[in-house]
N, C-alpha and C positions, 0 to 999 in steps of 0.2 A: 681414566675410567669411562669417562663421556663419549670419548674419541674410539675408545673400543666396541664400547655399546653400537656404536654407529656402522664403525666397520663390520661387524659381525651382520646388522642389519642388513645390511646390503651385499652385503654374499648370500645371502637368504634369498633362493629361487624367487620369482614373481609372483606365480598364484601362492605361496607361501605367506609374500610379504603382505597381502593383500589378506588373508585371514589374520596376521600377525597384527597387521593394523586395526581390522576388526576386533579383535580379542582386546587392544591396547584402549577402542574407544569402547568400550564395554564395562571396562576396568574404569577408566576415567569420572565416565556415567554411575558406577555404583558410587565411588567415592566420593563424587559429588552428590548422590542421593544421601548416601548417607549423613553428610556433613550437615544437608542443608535440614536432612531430621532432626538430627540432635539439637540442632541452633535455635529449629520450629519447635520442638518440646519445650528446649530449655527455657525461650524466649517467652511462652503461655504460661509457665507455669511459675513466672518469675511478674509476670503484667497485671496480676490481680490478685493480692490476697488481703481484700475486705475480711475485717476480723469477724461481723457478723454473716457472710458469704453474700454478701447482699439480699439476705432475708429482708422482709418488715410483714408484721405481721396483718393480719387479711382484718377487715371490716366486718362487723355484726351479718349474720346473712341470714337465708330463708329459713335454713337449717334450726336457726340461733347460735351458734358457734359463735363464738368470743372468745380470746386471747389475745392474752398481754404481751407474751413472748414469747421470741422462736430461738430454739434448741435444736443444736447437732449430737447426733450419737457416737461414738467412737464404732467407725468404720473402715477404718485402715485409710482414708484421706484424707490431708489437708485441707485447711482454706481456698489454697490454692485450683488444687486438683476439684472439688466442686465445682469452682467458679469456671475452669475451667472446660468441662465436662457440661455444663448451661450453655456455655457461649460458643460451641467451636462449630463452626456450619458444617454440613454435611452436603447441601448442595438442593437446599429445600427452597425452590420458588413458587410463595402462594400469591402475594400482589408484591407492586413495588413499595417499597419503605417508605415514599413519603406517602401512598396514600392510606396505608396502614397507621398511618401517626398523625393523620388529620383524620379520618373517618367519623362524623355521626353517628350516634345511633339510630336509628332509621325515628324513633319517637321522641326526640328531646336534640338538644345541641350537644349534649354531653359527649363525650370522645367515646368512641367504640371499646377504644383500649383502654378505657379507664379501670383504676383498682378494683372499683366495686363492680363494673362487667365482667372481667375476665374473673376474678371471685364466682360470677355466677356459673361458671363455666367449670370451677374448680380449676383454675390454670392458676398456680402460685405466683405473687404479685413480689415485684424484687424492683428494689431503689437502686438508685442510677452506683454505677460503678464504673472503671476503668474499661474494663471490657465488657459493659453494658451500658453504654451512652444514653443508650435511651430509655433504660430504666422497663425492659420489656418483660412478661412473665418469663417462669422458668420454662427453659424449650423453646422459646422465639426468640430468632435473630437474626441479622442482615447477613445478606448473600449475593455477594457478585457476580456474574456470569454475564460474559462477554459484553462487561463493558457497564451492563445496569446491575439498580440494588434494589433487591427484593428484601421484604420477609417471608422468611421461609421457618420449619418447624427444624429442631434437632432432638437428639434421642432424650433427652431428660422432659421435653415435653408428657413423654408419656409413660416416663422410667423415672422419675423422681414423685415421692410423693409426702403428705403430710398427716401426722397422728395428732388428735390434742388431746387434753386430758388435764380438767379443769382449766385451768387459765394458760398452760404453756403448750404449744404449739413443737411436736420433734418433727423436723426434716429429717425423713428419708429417703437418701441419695440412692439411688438403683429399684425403689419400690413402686409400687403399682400406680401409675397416677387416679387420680377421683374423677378426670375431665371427661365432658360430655362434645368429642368432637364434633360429633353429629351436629351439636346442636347451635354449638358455637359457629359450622361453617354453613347453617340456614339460614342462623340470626346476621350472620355478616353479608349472604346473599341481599336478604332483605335490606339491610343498610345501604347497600351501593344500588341498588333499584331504586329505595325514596330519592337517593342523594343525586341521580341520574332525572328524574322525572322532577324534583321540588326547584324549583329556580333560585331560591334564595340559600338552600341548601347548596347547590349547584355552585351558587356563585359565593360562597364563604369555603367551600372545599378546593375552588381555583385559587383562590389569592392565599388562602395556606396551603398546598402544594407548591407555588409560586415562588414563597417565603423561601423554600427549602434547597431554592437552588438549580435543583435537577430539570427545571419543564421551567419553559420560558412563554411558549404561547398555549392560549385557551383551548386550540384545536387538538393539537397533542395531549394535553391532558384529559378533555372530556373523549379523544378518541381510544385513549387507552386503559379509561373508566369503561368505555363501553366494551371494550375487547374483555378484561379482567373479569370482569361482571358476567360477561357472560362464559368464558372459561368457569369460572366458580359455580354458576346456576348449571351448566353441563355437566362438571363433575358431580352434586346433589341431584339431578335428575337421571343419569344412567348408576348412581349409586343408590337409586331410591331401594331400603327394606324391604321389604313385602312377606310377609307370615307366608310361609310355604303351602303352597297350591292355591291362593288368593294372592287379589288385590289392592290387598288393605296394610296400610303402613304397619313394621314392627320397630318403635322406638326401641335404642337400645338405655337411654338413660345417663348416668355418672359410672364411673368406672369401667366402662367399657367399650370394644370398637371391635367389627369385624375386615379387622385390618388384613386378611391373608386375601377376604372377598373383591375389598378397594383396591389390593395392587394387584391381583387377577384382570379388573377390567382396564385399570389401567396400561398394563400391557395391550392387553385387546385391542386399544381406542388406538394404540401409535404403533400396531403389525399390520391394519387392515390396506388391503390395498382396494380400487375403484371397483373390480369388477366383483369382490366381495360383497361390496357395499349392495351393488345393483341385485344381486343373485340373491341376498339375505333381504333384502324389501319386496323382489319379486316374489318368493318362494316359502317364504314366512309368513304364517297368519298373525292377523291383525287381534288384537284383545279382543273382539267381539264378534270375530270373523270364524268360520268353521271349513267354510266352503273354499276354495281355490280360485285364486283372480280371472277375473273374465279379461281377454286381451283389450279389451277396450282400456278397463282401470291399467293393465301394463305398461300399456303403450302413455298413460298419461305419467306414471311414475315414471318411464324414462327420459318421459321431455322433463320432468321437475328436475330430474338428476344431471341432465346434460351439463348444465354450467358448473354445478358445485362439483360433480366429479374432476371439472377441470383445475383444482387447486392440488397442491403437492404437500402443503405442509401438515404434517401430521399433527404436532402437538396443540392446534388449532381445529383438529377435528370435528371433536364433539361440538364445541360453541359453535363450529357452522354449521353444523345439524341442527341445534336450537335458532339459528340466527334466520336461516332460507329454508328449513323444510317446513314444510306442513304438520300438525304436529301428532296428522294419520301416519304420517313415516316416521316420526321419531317414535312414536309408540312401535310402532314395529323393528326400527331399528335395535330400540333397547331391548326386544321380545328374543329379538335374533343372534343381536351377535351378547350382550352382556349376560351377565347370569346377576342374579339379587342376592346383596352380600346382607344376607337375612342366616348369620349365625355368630352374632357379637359372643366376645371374650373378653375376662378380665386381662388387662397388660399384663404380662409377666414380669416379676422383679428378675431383676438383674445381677445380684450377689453369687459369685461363682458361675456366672453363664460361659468365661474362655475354659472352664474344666468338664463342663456336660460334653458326653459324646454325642448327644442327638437334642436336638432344641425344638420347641413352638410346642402346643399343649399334645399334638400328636406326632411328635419325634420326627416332622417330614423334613428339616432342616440338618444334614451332618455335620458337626464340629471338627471334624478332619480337612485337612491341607488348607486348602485356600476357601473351605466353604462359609467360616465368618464373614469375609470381605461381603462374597455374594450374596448371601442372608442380609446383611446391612444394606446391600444396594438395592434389593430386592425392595426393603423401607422405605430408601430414598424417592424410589420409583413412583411408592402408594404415594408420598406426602409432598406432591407437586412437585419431583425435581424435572426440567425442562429437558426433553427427551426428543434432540434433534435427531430422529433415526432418518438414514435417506440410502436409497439405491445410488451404486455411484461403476464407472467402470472398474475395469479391473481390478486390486486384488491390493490388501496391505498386509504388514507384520499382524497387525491388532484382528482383523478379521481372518487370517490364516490360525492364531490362537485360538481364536471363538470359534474355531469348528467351520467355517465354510467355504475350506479350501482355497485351490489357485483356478479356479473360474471368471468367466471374461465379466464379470459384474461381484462387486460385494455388497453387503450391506453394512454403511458406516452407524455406529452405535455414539456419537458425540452428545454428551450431555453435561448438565451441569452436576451430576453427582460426584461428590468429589473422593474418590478412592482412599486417596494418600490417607485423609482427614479419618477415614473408618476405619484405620488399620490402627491408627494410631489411639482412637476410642477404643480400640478393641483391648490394647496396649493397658490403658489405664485402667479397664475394667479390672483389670485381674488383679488388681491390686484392694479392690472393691470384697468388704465384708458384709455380713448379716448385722444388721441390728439387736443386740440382747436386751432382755428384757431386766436384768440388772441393769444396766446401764442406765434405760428408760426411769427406773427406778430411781439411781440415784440423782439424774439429772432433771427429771419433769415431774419424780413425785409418785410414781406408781406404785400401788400395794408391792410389797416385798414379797417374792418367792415361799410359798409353805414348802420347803423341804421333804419334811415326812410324806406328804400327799405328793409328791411329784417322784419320792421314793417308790412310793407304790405302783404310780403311774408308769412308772418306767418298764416291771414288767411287763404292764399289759401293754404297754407297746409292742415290747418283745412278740411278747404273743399276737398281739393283732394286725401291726401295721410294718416291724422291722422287716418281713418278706419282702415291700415292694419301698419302701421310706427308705433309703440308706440314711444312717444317725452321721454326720460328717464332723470332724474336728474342723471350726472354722479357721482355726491359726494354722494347720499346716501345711506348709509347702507342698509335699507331695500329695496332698488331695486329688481324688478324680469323684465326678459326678456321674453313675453310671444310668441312664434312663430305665425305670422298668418300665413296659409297654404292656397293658392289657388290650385285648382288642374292645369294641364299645359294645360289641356282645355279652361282656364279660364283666367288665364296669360297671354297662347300665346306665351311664351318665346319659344327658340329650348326645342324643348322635349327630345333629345335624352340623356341626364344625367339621367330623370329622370323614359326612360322609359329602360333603360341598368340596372339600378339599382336591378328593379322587376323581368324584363322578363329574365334576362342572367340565364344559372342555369349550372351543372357543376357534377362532378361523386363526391359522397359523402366518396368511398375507406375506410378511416379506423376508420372515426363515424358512416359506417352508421348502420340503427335502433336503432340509440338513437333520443330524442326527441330533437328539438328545438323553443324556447320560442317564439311566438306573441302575440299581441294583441289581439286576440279572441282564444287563448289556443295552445297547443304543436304541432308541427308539425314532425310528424315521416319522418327522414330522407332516403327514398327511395335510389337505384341504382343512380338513378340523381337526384336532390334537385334544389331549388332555390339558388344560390352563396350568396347572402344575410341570408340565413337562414345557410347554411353551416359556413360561417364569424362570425358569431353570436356564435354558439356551439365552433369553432374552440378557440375564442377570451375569453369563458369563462372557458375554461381548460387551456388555456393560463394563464387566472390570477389565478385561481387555482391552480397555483405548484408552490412548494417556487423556489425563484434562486438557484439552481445546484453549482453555483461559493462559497455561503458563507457558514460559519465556519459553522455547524451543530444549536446552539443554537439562533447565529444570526439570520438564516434564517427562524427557526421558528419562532421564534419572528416577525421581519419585517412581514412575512407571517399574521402573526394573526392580526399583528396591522392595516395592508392596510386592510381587509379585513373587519375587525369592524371599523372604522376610515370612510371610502369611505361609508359606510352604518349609523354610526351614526349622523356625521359630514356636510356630503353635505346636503345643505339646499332647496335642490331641491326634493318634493316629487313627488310620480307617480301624473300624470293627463291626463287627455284626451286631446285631440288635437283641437285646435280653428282654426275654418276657413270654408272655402268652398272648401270642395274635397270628392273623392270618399272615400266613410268609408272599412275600414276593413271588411271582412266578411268570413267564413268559407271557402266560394269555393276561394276567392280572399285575402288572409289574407293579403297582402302587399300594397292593393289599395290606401290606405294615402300616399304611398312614391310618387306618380306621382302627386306630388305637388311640389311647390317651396314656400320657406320661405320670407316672409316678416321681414328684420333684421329691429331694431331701428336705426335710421342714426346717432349716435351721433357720430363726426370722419368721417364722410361720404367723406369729401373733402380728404382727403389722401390714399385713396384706389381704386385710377381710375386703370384701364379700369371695364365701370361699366355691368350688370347686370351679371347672375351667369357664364355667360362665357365669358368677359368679350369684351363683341361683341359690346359695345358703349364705345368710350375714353371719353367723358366728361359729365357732369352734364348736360350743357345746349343741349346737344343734344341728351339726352334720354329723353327730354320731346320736341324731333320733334317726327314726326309720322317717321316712318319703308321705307315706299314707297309708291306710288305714286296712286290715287285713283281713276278711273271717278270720274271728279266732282270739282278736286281738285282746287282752286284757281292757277293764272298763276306763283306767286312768293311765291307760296308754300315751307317752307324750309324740308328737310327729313336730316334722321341721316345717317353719310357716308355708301359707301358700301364698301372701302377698304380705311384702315388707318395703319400708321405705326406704332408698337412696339418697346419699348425699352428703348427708353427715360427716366430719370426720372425727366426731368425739369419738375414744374411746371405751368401749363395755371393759372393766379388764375383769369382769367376773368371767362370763359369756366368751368373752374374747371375740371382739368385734367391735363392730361401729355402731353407733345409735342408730336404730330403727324403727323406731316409732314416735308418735307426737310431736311431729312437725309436718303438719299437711300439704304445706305447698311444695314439697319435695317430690321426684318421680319415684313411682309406687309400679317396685316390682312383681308382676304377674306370672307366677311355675305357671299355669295352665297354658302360658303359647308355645309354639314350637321353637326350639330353640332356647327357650326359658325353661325348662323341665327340670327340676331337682331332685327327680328320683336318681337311684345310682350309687356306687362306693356306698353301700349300708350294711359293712362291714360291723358287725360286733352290734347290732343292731337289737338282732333277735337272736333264738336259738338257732345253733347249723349243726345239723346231722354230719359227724366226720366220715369217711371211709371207714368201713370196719363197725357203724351201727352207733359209736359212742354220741355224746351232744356236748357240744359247746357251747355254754348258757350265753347269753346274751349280755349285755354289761349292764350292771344294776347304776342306781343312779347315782352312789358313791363313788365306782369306779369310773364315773363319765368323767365327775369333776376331778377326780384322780388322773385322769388323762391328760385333760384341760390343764391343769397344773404340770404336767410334768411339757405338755410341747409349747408352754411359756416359759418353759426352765432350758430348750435347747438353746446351746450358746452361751449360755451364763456357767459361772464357776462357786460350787458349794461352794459357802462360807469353810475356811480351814484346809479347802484342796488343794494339791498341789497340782503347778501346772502340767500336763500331761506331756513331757519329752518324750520322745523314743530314748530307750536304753543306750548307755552309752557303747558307742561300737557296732549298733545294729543302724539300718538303713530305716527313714520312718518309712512306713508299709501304706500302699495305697489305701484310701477309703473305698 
């Protein structure tokens, strides 16, 4: 058989055998991708099953939160699969690992990463496990890339989170995290500054860095203290807030981040090319400036610029901006080319995100063909993954896919994000359920379900919310998450997520005149572009180049296999978009994104503060009205205008987290922009129907009637039987 195979081969024309060989090492590469996946799943998912998941439970804090014990909910994962879903990098480099595990805090000796800091930070504190050596919160973990080891962040940092309620503490695998990025990565600024400028600090930070192996001499280390530090102080300075049309900070506080604003600029900072740079400092006014540069100030900007323009590396950018410019040009810099990511969001839970057709709080992410990958790289990008992008001559496989042709130059997209690793998160998520509030019940102790009131409830959901809420069965297989989209005209929620999104746009440096993908066909990337359509092209040359790190046949492999895998496999086809919003159109191609999504509630009760900014703390009080109306009745109740953050106990009356009396917590303010809690005030008041009739407004039995029935989604009456599809019939999409 051997010997024929062969003969046959070579009676086979030349250019034949020559595709034939092609096809055969094609085939080689998938088998080999595939092998090496199944061995890498099997091999994770077999390397850590701590029976408490490496919980331990967090320290008395500002809040007062205490707990004795931590509790998993049945969520359709193991042990295993938690641990593993903590630990599996993504390809996140913020500093390197040893000096993330010697660090100070900038006021005491005490270790930066210690339980009771990262506590204050709300980052969940986990003891040492197999695959967590180093005992780091949930979401931080070591990352290799080419050669060194950083810590870097993964998606559970900001997709897992924690409920208490009295003394036991539930992990929630896929829920909202509590953490205050922000705040954590100014306190860490300031740490590597004191530890930079105090000499005794200085010199107890060398000799433990030293300890660890990696860095031998002093120079190396305090040179790459100063490199880090000032990478981290760049990224906080062109990410600075700012309340829209001033200059004045807008914290965002605990549970939120305006992560779509972060990986905006960070695109920005590694497309820009030199003469960007010079064009956007000449021609941009200065924060206090009105009038137009006299050549004299030109000509002085261009001699500042001569030398640093002469550097190539990109992901080094911003910190030379901070390191050589004056800091009249870095004001102008960030005026120019960044936009201010001044419209923070609660994280979104992750329970059924591979079944939604359209993702993020305004559906601008599609869940069809290969758009998960992208969407996750997209992450990688905001949360420090090293983003070697570089002009190079001619032309390869990876950048022919990314759209920019056989031209006598590409641009090479190498980075440490790592693809393989998100396909395969993506993999496990699906497998990821909602939290019930039975469950919570029987395992932490919460009030049990009133039935008859959540019977009631249930109509009025019919009635008020089933329009745009799909009710999902969380157990079955053929489930789909369909998005409904109102436009924010329509909603009424703060608009500013979703009109930052559209309207920001940004210098397009080194794609630009290549095309990027919409909804109504390609959009050629101009001098300036929409940031959204730049993110998009950037994010699909990103997943288009194998990882740089692996052995040559490895990474063709893994390469071939995400690429057909994500395209065969996601069960998510293209569709058009459900709702009421502005449509796509030539002159407005991005018009659908000035919408906000209608999620399914199931799980609803564990992911307070609620709507997409998380500008109501409880259930029962995003079905009060916003404020105050002629007209209103005298004991009219409205939803607060300032409540406190932080907390994770839970109300299970209210349905939320503790929000008041505990003062040293950050104290959210509806009056900024961007914090606005009017909006969705639905069933609020009375509404005049079409046709003249009124539909009373919900009395206050029926609130907690609601309240009770969307802490009952998920859970199964006492006495019901499990809902199978009939036998013989197919189950029927949700």
């Amino acid at each position: 058989m051997q010997k024929l195979l062969i003969r046959l081969f070579y009676n086979i024309e030349s250019h034949h055998r020559r595709w034939a060989l092609i096809g055969l090492c094609l085939l080689i590469l998938l088998i080999l991708g595939r092998s090496t996946t199944y061995f890498s799943t099997f091999y994770y998912s077999m390397v850590d099953f701590d029976s408490d998941r490496g919980a331990v439970a967090p320290p008395t804090d500002i809040c007062g939160d205490h707990i004795s014990k931590i509790v998993y909910l049945d969520q359709g994962w193991k042990e295993s699969d938690s641990l593993w879903f903590y630990n599996i990098t993504q390809g996140s480099d913020l500093v390197p690992i040893d000096f993330f595990l010697v660090l100070e805090q900038d006021q005491s000796t005490e270790l930066f990463r210690s339980t009771e800091n990262m506590n204050r930070f709300r980052y969940l504190p986990q003891k040492k496990t197999r695959s967590n050596p180093y005992a780091l919160p949930v979401g931080m973990v070591e990352n290799t890339y080419r050669g060194k080891k950083f810590m870097g962040f993964t998606c559970a940092a900001c997709h897992c989170s924690q409920v208490n309620y009295h003394d036991k503490g539930m992990r929630i695998d896929g829920g909202p995290s509590a953490a205050d990025m922000d705040a954590f990565m100014q306190t860490m600024d300031k740490a590597m500054e004191v530890t930079l400028n105090d000499p005794a600090k200085l010199h107890r930070f060398v000799e433990a860095v030293r300890k660890m192996g990696n860095y031998s001499r002093e120079s190396d280390i305090t040179g790459d203290l100063h490199i880090y530090w000032l990478r981290l102080r760049a990224y906080n300075y062109f990410n600075q807030s700012l309340i829209k049309g001033t200059y004045t900070p807008l914290d965002y506080g605990f549970a939120r981040l305006d992560a779509f604003g972060r990986i905006y600029n960070r695109v920005l900072g590694h497309l820009l090319e030199p003469a960007e740079i010079e064009n956007a400092l000449l021609n941009a006014p200065g924060q206090a400036e009105q009038e137009p540069l006299s050549q004299e100030k030109r000509d002085q900007i261009k001699a500042e610029l001569k030398p640093f323009l002469g550097e190539s590396d990109r992901d080094t950018l911003e910190a030379r901006v901070l390191d050589k410019l004056p800091q009249e040009l870095q004001l102008r810099l960030r005026g120019a080319v960044f936009n201010s990511p001044n419209a923070p969001v609660s994280y979104p839970f992750l329970w059924d995100i591979t079944l939604h057709d359209y993702l993020q709080w305004n559906g601008v992410a599609a869940n069809a063909g290969e758009g998960p990958i992208g969407r996750n790289a997209g992450e990688v990008i905001g949360v420090f993954g090293t983003l070697d992008w570089v002009r190079k001559p001619g032309w390869s496989i990876s950048s022919v896919i990314g759209g920019q042709g056989f031209g006598p130059t590409h641009t090479s997209f190498e980075s440490s994000v790592k693809v393989h690793n998100l396909r395969l998160i993506e993999e496990r998520l699906s497998a990821l359920r909602s939290p019930t509030w039975e469950d919570a019940s029987a395992k932490a102790g919460l009030p049990g379900i009133d039935w008859t009131k959540a019977e009631r409830g249930e109509s009025l959901f019919a009635t008020n919310c089933a329009g745009c809420h799909a009710n999902v069965d969380r157990e079955s297989p053929s489930r789909r998450i369909v998005a409904h989209l109102d436009s924010v005209s329509k909603v009424g929620t703060d608009p500013q997520m979703a009109d930052n999104s559209v309207k920001y746009v940004g210098y397009s440096g080194i794609i630009r005149n290549l095309y990027a993908n919409s909804s109504v066909g390609n959009i050629l990337l101009d001098t300036k572009a929409p940031v959204v359509a730049l993110l998009t092209k950037a994010t699909e040359n990103v997943v288009a180049t194998p990882d740089p790190d692996k052995w040559f046949f490895t990474r063709g492999a893994d390469w071939a296999v995400d690429l057909i895998d994500e395209l065969r496999l996601n069960p998510i086809k293209a569709s058009v978009k459900t709702g009421i919003y502005d449509p796509d159109t030539t002159a407005q191609p991005f018009a659908s994104v000035e919408s906000y999504k209608a999620r399914s509630l199931n799980g609803i009760w564990a992911t307070a503060p609620f709507l997409h900014n998380g500008s109501v703390p409880t259930l029962y009080d995003l079905l009060l009205p916003a404020s105050h109306l002629d007209g209103d009745p005298p004991d009219m109740k409205y939803r607060p205008k300032t409540f406190l953050v932080g907390s994770r106990e839970l109300d299970p009356v209210k349905v939320g987290f503790k929000s008041e009396n505990y003062p040293d917590a950050f104290r959210f303010d509806t009056s900024l922009p961007g914090n606005f809690n009017a909006g969705h005030e639905y069933g609020t008041r009375d509404k005049t129907l079409p046709g003249g009739s009124v539909q009373k407004a919900l009395s206050e039995e029926e609130r907690w009637d609601l309240v009770e029935y969307l802490k009952s989604l998920g859970s199964k009456k006492p006495g019901a039987a499990k809902s199978d599809p009939p036998k013989g019939e197919a189950p029927k999409p949700q």
